[in-house]
C-alpha positions as CSV (number, residue, x, y, z in Angstrom):
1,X,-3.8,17.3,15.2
2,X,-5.0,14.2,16.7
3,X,-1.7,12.4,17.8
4,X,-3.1,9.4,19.5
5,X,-4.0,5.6,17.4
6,X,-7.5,4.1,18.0
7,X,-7.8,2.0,21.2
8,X,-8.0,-1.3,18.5
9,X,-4.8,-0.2,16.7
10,X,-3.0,0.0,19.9
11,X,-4.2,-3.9,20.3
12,X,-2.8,-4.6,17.1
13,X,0.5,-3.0,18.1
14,X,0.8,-4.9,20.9
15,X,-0.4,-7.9,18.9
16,X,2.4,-7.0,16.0
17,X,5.2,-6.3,18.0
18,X,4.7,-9.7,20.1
19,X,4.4,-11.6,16.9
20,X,7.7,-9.9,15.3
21,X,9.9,-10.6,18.5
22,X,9.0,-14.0,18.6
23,X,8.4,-15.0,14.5
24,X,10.6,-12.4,12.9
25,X,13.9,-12.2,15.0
26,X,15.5,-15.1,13.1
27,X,18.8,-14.5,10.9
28,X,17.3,-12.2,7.9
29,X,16.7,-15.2,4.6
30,X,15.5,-14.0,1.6
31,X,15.1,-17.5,-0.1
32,X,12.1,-18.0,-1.3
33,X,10.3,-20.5,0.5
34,X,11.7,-18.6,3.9
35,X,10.7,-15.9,2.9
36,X,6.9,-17.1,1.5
37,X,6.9,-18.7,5.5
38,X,7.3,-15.2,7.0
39,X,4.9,-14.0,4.6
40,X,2.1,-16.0,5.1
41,X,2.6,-16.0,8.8
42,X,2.1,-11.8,9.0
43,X,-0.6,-11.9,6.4
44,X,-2.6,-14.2,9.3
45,X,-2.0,-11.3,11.5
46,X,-4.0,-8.6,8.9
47,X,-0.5,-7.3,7.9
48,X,-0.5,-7.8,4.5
49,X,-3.7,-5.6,4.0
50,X,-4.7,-3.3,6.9
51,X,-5.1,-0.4,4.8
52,X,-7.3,-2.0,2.4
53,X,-11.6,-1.9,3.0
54,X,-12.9,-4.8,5.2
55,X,-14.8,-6.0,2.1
56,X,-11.8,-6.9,0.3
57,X,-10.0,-8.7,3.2
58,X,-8.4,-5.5,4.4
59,X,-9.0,-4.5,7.9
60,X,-9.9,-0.8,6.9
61,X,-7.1,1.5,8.6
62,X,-6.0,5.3,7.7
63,X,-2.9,6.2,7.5
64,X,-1.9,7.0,10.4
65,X,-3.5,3.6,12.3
66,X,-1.2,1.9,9.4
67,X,1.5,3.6,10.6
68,X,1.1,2.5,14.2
69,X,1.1,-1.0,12.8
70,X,4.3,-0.5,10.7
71,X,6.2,1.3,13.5
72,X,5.2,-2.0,15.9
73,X,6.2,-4.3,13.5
74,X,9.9,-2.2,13.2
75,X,10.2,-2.7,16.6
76,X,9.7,-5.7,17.1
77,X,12.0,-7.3,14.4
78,X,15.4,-7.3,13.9
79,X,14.8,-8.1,10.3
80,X,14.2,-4.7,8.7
81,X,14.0,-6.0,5.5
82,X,11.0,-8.3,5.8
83,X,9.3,-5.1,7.4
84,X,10.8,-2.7,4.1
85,X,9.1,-5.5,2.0
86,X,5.4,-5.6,3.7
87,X,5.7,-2.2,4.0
88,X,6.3,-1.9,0.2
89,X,3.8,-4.3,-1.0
90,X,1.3,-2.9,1.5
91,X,1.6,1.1,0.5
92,X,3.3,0.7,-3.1
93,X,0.8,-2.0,-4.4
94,X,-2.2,-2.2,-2.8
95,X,-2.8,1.5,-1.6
96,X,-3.1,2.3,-5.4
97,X,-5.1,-0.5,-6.5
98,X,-7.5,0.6,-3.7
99,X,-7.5,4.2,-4.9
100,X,-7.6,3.5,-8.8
101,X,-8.2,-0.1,-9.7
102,X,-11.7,-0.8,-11.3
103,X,-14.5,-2.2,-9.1
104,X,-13.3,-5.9,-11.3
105,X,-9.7,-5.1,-10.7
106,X,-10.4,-5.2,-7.0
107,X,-12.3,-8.0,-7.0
108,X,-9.7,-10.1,-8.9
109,X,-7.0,-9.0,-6.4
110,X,-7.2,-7.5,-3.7
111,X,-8.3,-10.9,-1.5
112,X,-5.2,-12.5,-2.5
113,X,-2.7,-9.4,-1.6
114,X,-4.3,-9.0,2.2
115,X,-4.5,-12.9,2.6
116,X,-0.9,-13.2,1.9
117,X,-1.6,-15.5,-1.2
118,X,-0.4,-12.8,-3.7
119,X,2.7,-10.6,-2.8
120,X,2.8,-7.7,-5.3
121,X,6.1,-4.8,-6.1
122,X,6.0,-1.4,-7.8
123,X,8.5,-0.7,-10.7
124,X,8.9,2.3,-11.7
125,X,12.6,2.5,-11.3
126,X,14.9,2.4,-14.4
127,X,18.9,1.8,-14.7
128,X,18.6,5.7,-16.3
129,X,15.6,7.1,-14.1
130,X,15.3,7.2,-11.0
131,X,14.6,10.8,-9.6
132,X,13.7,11.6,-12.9
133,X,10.2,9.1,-13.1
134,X,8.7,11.6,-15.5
135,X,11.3,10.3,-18.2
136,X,10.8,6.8,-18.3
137,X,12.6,4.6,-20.9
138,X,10.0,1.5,-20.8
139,X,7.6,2.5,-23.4
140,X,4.0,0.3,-23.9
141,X,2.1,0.8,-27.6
142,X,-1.4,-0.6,-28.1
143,X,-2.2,-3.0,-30.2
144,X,-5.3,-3.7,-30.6
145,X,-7.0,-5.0,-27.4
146,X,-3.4,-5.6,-25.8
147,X,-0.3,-3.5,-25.1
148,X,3.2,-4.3,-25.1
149,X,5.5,-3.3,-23.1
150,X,9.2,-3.1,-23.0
151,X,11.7,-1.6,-20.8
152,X,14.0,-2.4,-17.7
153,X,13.2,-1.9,-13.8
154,X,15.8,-1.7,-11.8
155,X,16.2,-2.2,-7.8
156,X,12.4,-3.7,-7.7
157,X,11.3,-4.9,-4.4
158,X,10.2,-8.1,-4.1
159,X,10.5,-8.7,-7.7
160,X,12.4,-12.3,-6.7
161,X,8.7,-13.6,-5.0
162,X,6.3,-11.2,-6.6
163,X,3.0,-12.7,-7.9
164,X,1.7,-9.1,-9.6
165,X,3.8,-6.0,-10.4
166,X,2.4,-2.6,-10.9
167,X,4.5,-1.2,-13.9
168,X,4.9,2.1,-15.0
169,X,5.4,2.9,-18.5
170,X,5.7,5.5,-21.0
171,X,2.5,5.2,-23.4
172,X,3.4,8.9,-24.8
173,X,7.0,9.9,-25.0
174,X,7.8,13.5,-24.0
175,X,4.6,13.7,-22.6
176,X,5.5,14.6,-19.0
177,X,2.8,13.9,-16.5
178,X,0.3,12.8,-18.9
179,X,2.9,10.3,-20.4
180,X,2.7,7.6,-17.8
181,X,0.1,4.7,-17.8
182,X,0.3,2.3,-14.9
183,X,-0.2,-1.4,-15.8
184,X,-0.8,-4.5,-13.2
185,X,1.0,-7.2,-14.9
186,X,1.4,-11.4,-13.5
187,X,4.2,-13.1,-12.9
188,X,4.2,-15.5,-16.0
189,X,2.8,-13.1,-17.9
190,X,4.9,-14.1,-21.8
191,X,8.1,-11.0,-22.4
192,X,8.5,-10.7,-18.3
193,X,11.3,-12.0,-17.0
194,X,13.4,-11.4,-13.7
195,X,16.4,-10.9,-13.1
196,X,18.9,-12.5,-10.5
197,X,18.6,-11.4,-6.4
198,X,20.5,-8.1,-5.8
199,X,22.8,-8.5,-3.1
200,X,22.6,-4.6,-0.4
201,X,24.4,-3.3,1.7
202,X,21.8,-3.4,4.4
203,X,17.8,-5.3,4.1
204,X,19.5,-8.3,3.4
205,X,16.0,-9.7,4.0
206,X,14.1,-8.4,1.3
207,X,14.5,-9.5,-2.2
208,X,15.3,-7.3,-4.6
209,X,15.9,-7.6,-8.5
210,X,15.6,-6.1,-12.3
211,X,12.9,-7.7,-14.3
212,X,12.9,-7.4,-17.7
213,X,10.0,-6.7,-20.1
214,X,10.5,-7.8,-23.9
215,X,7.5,-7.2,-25.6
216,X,5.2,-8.3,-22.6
217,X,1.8,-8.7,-23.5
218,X,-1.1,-7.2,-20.8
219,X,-4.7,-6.7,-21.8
220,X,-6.0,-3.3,-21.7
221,X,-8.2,-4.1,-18.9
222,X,-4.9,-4.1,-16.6
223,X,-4.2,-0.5,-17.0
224,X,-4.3,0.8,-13.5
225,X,-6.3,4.1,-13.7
226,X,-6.8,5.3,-17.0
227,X,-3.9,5.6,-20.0
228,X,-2.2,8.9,-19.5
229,X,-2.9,8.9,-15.5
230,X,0.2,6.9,-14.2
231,X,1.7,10.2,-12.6
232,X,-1.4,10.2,-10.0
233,X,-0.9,6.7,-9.4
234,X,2.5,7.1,-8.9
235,X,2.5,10.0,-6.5
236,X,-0.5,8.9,-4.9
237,X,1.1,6.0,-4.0
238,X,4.5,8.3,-3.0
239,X,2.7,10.2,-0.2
240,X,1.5,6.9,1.1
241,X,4.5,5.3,0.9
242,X,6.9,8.1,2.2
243,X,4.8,8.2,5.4
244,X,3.7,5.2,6.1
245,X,7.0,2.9,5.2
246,X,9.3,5.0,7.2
247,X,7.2,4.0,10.6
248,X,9.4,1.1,10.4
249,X,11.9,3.0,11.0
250,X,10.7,4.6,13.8
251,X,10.2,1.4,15.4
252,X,13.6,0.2,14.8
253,X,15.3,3.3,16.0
254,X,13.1,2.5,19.4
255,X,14.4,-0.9,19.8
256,X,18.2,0.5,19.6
257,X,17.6,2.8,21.6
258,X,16.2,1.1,24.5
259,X,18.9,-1.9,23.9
260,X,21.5,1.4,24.1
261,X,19.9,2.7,26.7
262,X,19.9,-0.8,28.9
263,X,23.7,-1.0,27.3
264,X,25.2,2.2,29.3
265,X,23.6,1.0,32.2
266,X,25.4,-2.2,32.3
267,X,29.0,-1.5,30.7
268,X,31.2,-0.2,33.5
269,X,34.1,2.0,33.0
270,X,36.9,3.2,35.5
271,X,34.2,1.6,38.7
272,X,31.3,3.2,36.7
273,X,28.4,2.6,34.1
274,X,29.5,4.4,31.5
275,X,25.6,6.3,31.5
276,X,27.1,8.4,34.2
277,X,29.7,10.0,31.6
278,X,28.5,13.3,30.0
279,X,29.7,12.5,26.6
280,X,27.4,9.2,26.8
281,X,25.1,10.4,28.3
282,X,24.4,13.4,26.1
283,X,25.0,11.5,23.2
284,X,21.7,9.6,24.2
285,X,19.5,11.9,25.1
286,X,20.2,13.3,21.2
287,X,19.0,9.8,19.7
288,X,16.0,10.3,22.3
289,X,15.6,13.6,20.5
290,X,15.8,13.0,17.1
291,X,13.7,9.7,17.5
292,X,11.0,12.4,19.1
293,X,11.2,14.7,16.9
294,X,10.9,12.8,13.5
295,X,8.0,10.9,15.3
296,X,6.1,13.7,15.3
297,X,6.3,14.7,11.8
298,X,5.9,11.9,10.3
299,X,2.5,11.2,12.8
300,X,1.4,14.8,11.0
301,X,2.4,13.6,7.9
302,X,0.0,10.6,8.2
303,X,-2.5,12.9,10.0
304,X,-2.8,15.1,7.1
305,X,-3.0,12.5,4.4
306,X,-6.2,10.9,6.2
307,X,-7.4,14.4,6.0
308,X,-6.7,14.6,2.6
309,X,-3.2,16.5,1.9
310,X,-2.0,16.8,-1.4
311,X,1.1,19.0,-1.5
312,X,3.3,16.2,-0.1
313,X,5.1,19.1,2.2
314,X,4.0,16.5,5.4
315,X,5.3,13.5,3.5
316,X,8.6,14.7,2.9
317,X,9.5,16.4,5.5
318,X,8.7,13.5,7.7
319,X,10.9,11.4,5.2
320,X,13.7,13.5,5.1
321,X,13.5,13.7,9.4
322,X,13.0,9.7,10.0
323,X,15.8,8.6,7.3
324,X,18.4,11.1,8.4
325,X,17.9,10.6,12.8
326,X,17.6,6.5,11.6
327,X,21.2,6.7,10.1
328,X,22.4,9.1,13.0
329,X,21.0,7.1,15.5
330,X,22.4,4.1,13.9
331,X,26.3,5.8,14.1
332,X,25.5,6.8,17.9
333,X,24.6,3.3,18.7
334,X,28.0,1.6,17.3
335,X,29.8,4.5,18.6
336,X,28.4,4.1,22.4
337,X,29.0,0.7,22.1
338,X,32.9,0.6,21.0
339,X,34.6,-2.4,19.4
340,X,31.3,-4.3,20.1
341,X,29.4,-2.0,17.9
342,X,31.1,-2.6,14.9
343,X,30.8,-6.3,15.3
344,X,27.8,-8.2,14.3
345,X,25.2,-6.6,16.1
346,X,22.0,-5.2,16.0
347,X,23.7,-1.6,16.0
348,X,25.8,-2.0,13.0
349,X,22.7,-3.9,11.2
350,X,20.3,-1.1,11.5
351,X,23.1,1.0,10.1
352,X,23.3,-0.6,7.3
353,X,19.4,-1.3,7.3
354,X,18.9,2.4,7.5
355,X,21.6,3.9,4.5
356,X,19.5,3.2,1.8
357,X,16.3,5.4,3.5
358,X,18.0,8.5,2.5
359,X,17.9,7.1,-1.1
360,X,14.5,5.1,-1.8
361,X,11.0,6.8,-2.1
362,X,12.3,9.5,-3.9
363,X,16.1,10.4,-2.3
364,X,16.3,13.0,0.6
365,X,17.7,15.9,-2.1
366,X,14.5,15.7,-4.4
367,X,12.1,15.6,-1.2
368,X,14.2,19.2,-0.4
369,X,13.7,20.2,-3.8
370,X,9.9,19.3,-3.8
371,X,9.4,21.2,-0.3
372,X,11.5,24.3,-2.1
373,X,9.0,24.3,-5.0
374,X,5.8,24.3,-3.0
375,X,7.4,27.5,-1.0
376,X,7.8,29.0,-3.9
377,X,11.8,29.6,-3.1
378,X,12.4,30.0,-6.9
379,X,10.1,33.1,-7.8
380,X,11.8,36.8,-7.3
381,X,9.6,38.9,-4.9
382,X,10.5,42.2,-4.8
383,X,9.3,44.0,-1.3
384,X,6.4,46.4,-1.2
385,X,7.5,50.1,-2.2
386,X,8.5,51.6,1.5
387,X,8.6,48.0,3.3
C-alpha cells in the first residue's frame, strides 16, 4: 500500500493549511454572504474541485491526494463546519456527477462547482429514512418529457446556499435497489422550497436545512445516471464520501492534539507540568494512538478506492475508527484541560464538532452491520467432518 501523497499534494497541503489558519479561524458564521466569502476564497485555492478532471476546472486528484487536502484543511481551521460543508459538496456532489453525469451534464456544471460559483448538497435523507435509503418516501412519476417530484429531505447540507441539489427519489416503489433515480435539480427550480437553517449541536458553520419538493418539475435530461440507477449513485458517492470527508477529522484531531500536547507542557501542578504526571501523560500518548491508528485506515481506505474497491469494507472501517478516536479524543482534550476545557475552547468545540460523525454518512451501527454482511457473519457453517 502506498502510504505516502505526491510531492504536489504535499504543496497543496502546506498551501491549504496556511490558508485555513489565516482565512478560516474566524468565529464559525453560517450567514449567507459570510459564508459565500469563505466559499469563494477556498474555491481560488482548487478546493472546491480537486477531485474533478483538469478539463472541467478540477485539479485531477485520487482519493487519497483528496484526502491529504481535506485532512490539511481540518487542521488548519478551527471551523469544522465550513470544512464538513466543502467536504460534502466536494465528494457528495461532484464525485458523482463526475462518475455518472452525461458528457452535457458535465459541461453545464461542473466549471461552476470547482470555481466556487455553484455550491451543490446531496439529499437523500428523509424525516422517516435515514439508514434505511432503500425506502424512500419522495417519489418522482414522469410525465411526459418532465418528472415531478415530491417528497421531504431532511438534515440537507448546505441546502440554506445550495445553487444545485442531487435528489434522490423513488421512481418505483418497493423496488429496492432498482427503485432509486437520482435527479440534479436548481435552486429556483418551481415546487422546491427550503426550509429554515437547522440549529446543531456542533458545525455551527455549516448550513443545514429541509427542502421541500411539491410537485417540482426537472426535465428528464437531469436524471443523474439512468432511471432505476440511483443506488450506484448513491453508494458510489458513500465510499467517497466516508473516506474522504472524515480526513477532516483527522486533521482536526492533529491540531488538538498538538495544542494538548503544548498545554501539559505549560500548566504546572504541585512545582510541575502536569506532562510529568502518568495519568496525563498516558492519557496522551492514547489520543496519539488512536489519531495513528485511524489514520492509517482511512489512508487504506482511500488507497483501495483509487484502486478500485467496491465492498466498502476500507470505507467503513476507516469511518467507524476516525469518528469514534475524533469523539474520544475530543473527551481527552476537555478532560486534560480541567475547568478550562469545558469553557469555550477549541476542545469542547471539536467535541461537539465531532458527535454527529458517528451518525452522518451512514451511522457507525450500519457501517458494523455492512462489514458483518460482507464476512458473511450471518450464514451457518458447519466444520468439516473430523475438523
Amino acid at each position: 500500500m502506498k502510504l505516502d501523497l505526491e510531492p504536489e499534494t504535499h504543496q497543496m497541503r502546506d498551501l491549504v493549511r496556511d490558508f485555513a489558519r489565516s482565512k478560516l479561524n474566524g468565529a464559525a458564521d453560517p450567514h449567507p454572504e459570510q459564508f459565500r466569502a469563505r466559499w469563494r476564497a477556498a474555491a481560488d485555492l482548487g478546493l472546491t474541485g480537486c477531485c474533478a478532471p483538469v478539463e472541467h476546472g478540477g485539479s485531477g486528484m485520487g482519493a487519497a491526494d483528496t484526502a491529504g487536502v481535506l485532512e490539511a484543511l481540518g487542521e488548519g481551521t478551527g471551523d469544522t463546519g465550513f470544512a464538513f460543508s466543502v467536504a460534502a459538496h466536494l465528494l457528495a456532489c461532484v464525485t458523482p456527477l463526475v462518475h455518472f453525469g452525461s458528457e452535457e451534464q458535465k459541461r453545464r456544471w461542473l466549471p461552476g462547482l470547482c470555481s466556487g460559483e455553484l455550491i451543490a448538497a446531496h439529499a437523500v435523507t428523509e424525516p422517516e429514512a435515514g439508514s434505511d435509503a432503500m425506502h424512500l418516501r419522495t417519489r418522482a412519476e414522469r410525465v411526459g418529457d418532465h418528472y415531478l417530484i415530491t417528497g421531504v429531505k431532511a438534515f440537507i447540507t448546505n441546502a440554506p446556499v445550495a445553487d444545485i441539489f442531487i435528489v434522490q427519489a423513488a421512481t418505483e416503489p418497493d423496488g429496492g435497489v432498482f427503485g432509486l433515480t437520482t435527479f440534479l435539480v436548481e435552486a429556483g427550480t418551481p415546487g422546491l422550497g427550503i426550509g429554515r437553517p437547522e440549529s446543531k449541536v456542533g458545525l455551527h458553520g455549516s448550513p443545514m436545512a429541509e427542502i421541500h419538493l411539491d410537485g417540482c418539475t426537472v426535465p428528464v435530461d437531469h436524471v443523474l445516471g439512468v432511471p432505476g440507477g440511483g443506488a450506484s449513485v448513491f453508494t458510489a458517492s458513500m465510499h467517497w464520501e466516508r473516506t474522504c470527508l472524515f480526513a477532516v477529522y483527522l486533521g482536526a484531531m492533529k491540531r488538538v492534539i498538538d495544542s494538548t500536547v503544548a498545554y501539559v507542557r505549560q500548566r504546572e501542578q504541585f512545582g510541575t507540568p502536569i506532562g510529568a504526571f502518568q495519568a496525563v501523560s498516558h492519557r496522551v500518548v492514547d489520543m496519539l494512538l488512536r489519531y495513528e491508528g485511524a489514520r492509517l485506515l482511512l489512508y487504506k481506505a482511500a488507497h483501495d478506492l483509487d484502486q478500485g474497491a467496491v465492498d466498502g469494507v476500507s470505507a467503513a472501517l476507516a469511518k467507524i475508527a476516525v469518528s469514534e478516536a475524533a469523539v474520544q479524543v475530543g473527551l481527552d482534550a476537555i478532560q486534560l484541560r480541567g475547568a478550562q476545557g469545558v469553557m469555550h475552547g477549541e476542545a469542547e468545540q471539536m467535541l461537539r464538532d465531532c458527535l454527529p460523525s458517528r451518525i452522518f454518512s451512514g451511522s457507525n451501527e450500519i457501517q458494523r452491520n455492512n462489514v458483518a454482511r460482507v464476512l458473511r457473519l450471518d450464514r451457518l457453517e458447519r466444520p468439516a467432518h473430523g475438523a
